[in-house]
C-alpha positions in Angstrom: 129.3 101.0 25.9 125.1 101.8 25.0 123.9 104.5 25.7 120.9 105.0 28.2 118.3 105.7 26.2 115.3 102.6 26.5 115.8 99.8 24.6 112.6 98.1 23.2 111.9 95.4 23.9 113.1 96.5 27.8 112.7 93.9 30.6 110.0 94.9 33.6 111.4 96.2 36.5 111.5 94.0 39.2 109.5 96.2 41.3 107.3 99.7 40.9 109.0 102.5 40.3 109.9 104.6 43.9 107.1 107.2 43.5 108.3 111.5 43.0 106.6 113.4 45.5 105.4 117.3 45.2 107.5 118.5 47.5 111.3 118.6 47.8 113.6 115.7 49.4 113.2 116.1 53.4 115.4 114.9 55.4 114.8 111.1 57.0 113.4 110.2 59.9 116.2 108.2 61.3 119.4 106.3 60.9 120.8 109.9 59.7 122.9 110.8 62.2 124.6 107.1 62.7 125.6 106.8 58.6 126.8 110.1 58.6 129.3 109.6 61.9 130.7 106.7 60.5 131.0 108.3 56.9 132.5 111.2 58.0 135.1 109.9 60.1 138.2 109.4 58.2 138.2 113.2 57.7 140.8 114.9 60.3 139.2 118.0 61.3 136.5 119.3 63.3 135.4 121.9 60.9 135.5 119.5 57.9 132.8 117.0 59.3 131.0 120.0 59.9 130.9 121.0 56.6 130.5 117.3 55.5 127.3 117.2 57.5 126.0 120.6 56.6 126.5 119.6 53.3 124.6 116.4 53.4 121.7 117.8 55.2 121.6 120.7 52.2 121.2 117.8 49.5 118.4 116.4 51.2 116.7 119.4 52.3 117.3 121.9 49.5 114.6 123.1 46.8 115.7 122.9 43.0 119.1 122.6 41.6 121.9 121.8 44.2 124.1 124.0 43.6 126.6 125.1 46.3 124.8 128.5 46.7 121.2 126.6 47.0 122.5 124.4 49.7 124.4 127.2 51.7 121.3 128.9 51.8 119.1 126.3 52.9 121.3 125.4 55.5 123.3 128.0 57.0 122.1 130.9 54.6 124.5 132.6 52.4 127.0 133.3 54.8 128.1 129.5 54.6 128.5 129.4 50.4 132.6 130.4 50.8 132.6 127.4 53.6 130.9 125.2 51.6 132.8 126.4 48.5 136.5 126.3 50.0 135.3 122.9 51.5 134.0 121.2 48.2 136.2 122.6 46.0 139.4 123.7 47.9 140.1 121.5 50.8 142.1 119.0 51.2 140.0 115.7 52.4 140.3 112.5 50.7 136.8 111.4 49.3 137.7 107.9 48.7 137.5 106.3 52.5 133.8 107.9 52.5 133.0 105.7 49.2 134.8 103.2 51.1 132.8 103.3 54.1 129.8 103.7 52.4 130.5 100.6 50.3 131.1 98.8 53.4 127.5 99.8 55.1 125.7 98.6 52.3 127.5 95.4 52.2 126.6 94.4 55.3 123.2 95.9 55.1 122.1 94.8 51.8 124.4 91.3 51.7 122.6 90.1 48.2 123.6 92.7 46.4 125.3 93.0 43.1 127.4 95.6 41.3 125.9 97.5 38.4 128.4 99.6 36.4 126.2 102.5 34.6 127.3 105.6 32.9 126.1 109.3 33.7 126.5 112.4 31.8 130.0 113.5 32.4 130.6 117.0 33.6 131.7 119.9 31.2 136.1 118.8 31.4 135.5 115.3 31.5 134.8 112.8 28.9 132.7 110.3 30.6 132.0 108.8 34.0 131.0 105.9 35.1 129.2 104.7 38.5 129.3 101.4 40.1 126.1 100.8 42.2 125.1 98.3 45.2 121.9 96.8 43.5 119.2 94.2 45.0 115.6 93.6 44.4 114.2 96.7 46.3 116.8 99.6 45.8 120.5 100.6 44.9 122.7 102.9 46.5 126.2 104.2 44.2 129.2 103.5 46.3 132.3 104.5 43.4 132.6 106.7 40.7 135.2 106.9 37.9 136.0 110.2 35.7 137.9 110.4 32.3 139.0 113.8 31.8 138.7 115.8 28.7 141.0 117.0 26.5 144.8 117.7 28.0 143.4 117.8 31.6 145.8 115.5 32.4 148.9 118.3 31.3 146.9 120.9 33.1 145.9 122.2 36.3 147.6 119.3 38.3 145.7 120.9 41.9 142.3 120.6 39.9 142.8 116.6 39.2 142.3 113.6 42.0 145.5 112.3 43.0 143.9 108.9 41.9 143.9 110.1 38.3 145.8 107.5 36.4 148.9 108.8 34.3 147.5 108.2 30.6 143.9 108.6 30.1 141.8 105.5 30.5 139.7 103.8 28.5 135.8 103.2 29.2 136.7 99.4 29.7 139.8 100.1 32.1 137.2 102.5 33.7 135.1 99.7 34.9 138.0 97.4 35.5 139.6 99.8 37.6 136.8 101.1 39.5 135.9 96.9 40.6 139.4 96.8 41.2 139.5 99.5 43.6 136.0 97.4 45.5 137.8 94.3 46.2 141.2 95.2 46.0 141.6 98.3 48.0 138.5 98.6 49.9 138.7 94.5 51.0 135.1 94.1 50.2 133.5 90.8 48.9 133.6 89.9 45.4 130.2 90.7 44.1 128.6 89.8 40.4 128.8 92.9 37.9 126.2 93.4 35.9 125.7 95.7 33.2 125.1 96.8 29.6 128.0 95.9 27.9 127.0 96.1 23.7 129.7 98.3 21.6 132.1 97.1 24.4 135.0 94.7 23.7 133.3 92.2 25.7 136.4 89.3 25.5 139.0 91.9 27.0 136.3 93.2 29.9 135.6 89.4 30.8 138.9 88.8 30.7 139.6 92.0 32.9 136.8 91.1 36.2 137.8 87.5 35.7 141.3 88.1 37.2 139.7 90.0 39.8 138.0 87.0 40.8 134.7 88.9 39.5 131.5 86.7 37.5 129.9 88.9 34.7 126.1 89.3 33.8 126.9 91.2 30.6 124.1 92.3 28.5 125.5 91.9 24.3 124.9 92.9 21.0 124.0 89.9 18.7 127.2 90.4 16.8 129.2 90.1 19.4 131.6 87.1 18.5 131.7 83.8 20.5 132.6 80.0 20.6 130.3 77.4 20.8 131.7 75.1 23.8 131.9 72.1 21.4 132.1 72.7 17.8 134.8 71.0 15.1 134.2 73.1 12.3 137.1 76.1 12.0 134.1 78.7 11.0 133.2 78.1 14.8 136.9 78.0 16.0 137.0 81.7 14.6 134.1 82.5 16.5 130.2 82.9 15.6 127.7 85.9 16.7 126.0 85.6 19.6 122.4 85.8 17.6 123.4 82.7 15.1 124.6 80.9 18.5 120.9 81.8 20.4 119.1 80.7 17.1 121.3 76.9 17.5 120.1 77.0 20.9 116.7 77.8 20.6 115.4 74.5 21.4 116.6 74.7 25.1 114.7 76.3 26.9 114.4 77.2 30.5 111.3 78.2 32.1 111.0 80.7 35.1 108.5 80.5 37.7 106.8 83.9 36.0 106.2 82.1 32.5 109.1 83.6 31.0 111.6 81.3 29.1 114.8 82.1 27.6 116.9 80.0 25.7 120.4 79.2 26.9 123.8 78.1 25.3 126.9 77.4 26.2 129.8 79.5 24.7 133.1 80.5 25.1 134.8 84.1 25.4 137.7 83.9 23.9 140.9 85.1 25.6 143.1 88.2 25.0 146.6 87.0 23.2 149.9 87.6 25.3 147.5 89.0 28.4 147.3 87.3 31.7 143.6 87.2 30.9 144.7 84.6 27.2 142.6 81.8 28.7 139.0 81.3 27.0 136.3 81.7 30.0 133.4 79.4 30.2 129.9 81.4 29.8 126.1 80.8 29.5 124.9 82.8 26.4 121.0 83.4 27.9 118.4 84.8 25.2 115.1 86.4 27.6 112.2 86.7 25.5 108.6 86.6 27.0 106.2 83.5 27.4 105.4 81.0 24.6 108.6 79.6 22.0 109.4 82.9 20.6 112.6 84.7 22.1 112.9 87.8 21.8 116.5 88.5 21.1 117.9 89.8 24.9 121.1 89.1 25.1 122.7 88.5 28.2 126.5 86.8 28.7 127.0 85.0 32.4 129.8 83.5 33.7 127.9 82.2 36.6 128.3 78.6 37.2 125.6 76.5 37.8 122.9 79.9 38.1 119.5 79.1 37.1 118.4 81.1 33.9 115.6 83.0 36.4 117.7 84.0 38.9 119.9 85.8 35.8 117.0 87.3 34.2 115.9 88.8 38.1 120.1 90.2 38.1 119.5 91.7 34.5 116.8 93.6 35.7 119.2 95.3 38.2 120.0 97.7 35.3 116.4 98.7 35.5 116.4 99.6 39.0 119.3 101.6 39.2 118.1 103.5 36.8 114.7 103.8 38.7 116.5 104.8 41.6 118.8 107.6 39.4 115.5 109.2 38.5 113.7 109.1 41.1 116.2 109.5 44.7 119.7 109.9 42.8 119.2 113.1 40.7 116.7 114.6 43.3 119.3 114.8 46.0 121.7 116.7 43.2 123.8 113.7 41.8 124.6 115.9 38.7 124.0 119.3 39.9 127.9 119.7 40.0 128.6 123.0 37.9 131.9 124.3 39.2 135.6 123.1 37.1 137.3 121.6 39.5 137.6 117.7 39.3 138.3 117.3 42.7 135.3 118.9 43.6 133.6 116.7 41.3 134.7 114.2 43.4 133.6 115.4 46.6 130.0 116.2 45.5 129.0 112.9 44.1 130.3 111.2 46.7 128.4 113.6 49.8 125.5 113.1 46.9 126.1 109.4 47.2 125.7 109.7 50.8 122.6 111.5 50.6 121.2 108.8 48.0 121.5 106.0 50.9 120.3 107.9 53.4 117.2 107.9 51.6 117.0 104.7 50.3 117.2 102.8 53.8 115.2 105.8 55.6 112.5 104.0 53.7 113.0 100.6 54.9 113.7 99.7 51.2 117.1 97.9 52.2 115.1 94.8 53.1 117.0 91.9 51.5 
């Protein structure tokens, strides 16, 4: 999977950038204590949603790095940090039906919303991570999270791991399967679009992985990612042709958005994975953004939408953009990846109270507006 360092050309976001104030994250206004309630629900004890909620009000009320020391002190002064500790790191409390629950309040808040897989640097004993986030126009909130290991994690230390960690160590792709998987097949919710920046991925085998979850792609590619034109009779084409030699046949059709942009479309198809569930071809628009005029300006995007207008693609690709807006800006300043300690489970915990603390800011500002 790319990286996240910019990519030039690199579409506009689709609205300004949420501004960085001086001063440190404050607490909201309102709404606070009814998301928190229903988050903190599932866990069984008194003491735990205690902590939940101190913990939560120390991310978004906490100067600097939040670290568990920096939030004990902010919000019950030191005395609290072996709570806080013993309750991130220690305890026993399932974090998944808070993602769940969490999922579930966006969804029905922010119904137009699609799912943007993006990486984030992995902490020290894991390899990587990914995050799927609740993206629309204005604003994205992170509801799931998925951690590889490092190294022999998975012989060691079994009270250190999540009892979700799979058995063998997973690759990216089965990372981002598995975490979609987890949306609509454990938590019930709604299939959504996935969108995300796909190049140096197999893109055939993750295609062929959302598609029997019942999931459509927006998949930004590399141009030598290879593909088949829908109708071809020549067998250089039946062995498959890269995307940029496909976009360069196609450039000719163009489709205009209502902004002057136009982008030239094809239709392709992904070839299936042999002996795989997933071994039938999928139908997909190959769409090539570029700016105004006849030039395109190779952006590669793969959508198995059917029937989606080429604008209303190029407005979904730019949901890459604003969840990384929204990383910068609310996600890291409430302590995302502040995490420091070794244990995975406590990992877990912190992104998903930092999570928490990332929607509570986002619709605080009203910027849940769909």
């Amino acid at each position: 999977m790319h990286g996240n360092s910019p990519t030039k050309p690199r579409p506009r976001p689709p609205v300004a950038s949420v501004p960085v104030p001086r001063q440190p994250v404050a607490e909201p206004a309102g709404g606070l204590d009814e998301l928190r309630a229903s988050l903190f629900a599932s866990l069984p004890r008194a003491d735990q949603r205690k902590r939940a909620r101190e913990y939560l009000d120390g991310l978004l009320a906490t100067h600097g790095r939040k670290s568990i020391r920096n939030i004990a002190a902010a919000v019950s002064g030191r005395a609290a940090e072996q709570r806080l500790h013993h309750f991130i790191c220690e305890s026993t409390w399932d974090w998944t039906p808070v993602r769940r629950t969490l999922a579930r309040y966006v969804a029905v808040t922010a119904p137009d919303h699609a799912w943007v897989v993006r990486p984030m640097r992995p902490p020290r004993n894991a390899r990587w991570v990914l995050g799927v986030w609740s993206a629309w126009r204005r604003a994205s909130v992170p509801v799931n999270w998925r951690l590889r290991p490092a190294g022999d994690h998975h012989r060691q230390g079994k009270g250190s791991l999540p009892r979700s960690t799979p058995q063998r160590p997973e690759s990216v792709l089965e990372g981002v399967v598995g975490s979609c998987a987890e949306l609509v097949r454990d938590w019930g919710l709604r299939p959504r679009p996935v969108v995300m920046d796909a190049r140096g991925s197999d893109v055939p085998a993750l295609v062929g992985g959302l598609a029997a979850l019942g999931l459509p792609v927006l998949l930004r590619i590399g141009a030598g990612t290879l593909l088949h034109p829908a109708c071809s009779a020549s067998r250089a084409a039946d062995r498959g042709m890269p995307a940029g030699e496909l976009v360069g046949m196609a450039r000719g059709r163009f489709a205009s958005g209502s902004d002057g942009s136009e982008a030239a479309v094809a239709t392709v198809r992904v070839p299936g994975q042999p002996g795989t569930h997933a071994g039938e071809a999928v139908s997909a628009s190959l769409v090539a953004f570029g700016g105004t005029g006849t030039k395109v300006t190779a952006q590669l995007w793969l959508a198995t939408h059917s029937d989606v207008a080429a604008g209303v693609l190029r407005r979904m690709s730019m949901l890459v953009q604003r969840v990384d807006d929204d990383r910068l800006h609310i996600a890291d300043r409430v302590g995302i990846g502040d995490f420091t300690g070794g244990s995975l489970r406590g990992w877990h915990r912190h992104v998903t109270l930092a999570s928490a603390a990332h929607a509570a800011m986002v619709f605080s500002r009203g910027t849940s507006e769909t």
